[in-house]
N, C-alpha and C positions, 0 to 999 in steps of 0.2 A: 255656598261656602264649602270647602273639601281641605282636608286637610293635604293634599298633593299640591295644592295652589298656596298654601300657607310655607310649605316647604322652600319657597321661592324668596323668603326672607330671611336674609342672613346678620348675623349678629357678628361679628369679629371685634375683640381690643383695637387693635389699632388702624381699623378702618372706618372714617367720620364719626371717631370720636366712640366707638360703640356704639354709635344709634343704629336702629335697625337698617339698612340695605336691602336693594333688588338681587338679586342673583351673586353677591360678592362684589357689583359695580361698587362705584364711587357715586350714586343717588341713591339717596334719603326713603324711604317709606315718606318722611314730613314735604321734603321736595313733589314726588308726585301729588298730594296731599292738595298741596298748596298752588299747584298749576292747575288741578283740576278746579278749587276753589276760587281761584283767577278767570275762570269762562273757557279756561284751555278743553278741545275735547281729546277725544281718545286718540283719533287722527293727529292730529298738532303735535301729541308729547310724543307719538309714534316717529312721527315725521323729523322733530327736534334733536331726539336721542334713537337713533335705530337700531343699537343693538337691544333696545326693551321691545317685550310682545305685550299683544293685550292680553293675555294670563298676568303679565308683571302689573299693568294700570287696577284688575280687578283684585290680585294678591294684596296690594296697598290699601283699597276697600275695605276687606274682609280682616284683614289687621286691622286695619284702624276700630271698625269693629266691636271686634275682641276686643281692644283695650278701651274700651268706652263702656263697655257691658259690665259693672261692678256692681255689686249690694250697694245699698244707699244705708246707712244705721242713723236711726232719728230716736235721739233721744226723748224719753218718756217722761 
């Protein structure tokens, strides 16, 4: 994970809603997310969408991530 590959994710207001984004496209960080979750591999989303590279399919990894890595507080 690098933070140069995180860079690749973009947030804008009025682009899908403010969820996060590949490079400013119009796909989702949740879209690759969920093709790769469907048996789609690296080839296929490549092949589907070709202005995306595999830096973009692994940037979506390494988010998703991050946002999955939180403290847990269990109360006592």
């Amino acid at each position: 994970m690098t933070r140069n590959r995180l860079e690749r994710i973009t947030l804008e207001p009025g682009k899908c809603g403010g969820r996060p984004c590949i490079r400013g496209y119009r796909i989702r960080v949740s879209d690759i997310l969920g093709l790769l979750g469907a048996g789609a591999s690296h080839a296929e989303i490549l092949e589907d969408y070709p202005f995306l590279e595999d830096e973009d399919i692994l940037a979506a990894l390494d988010y998703a991530a991050i946002q999955t890595n939180h403290p847990i507080l269990i109360a006592a």
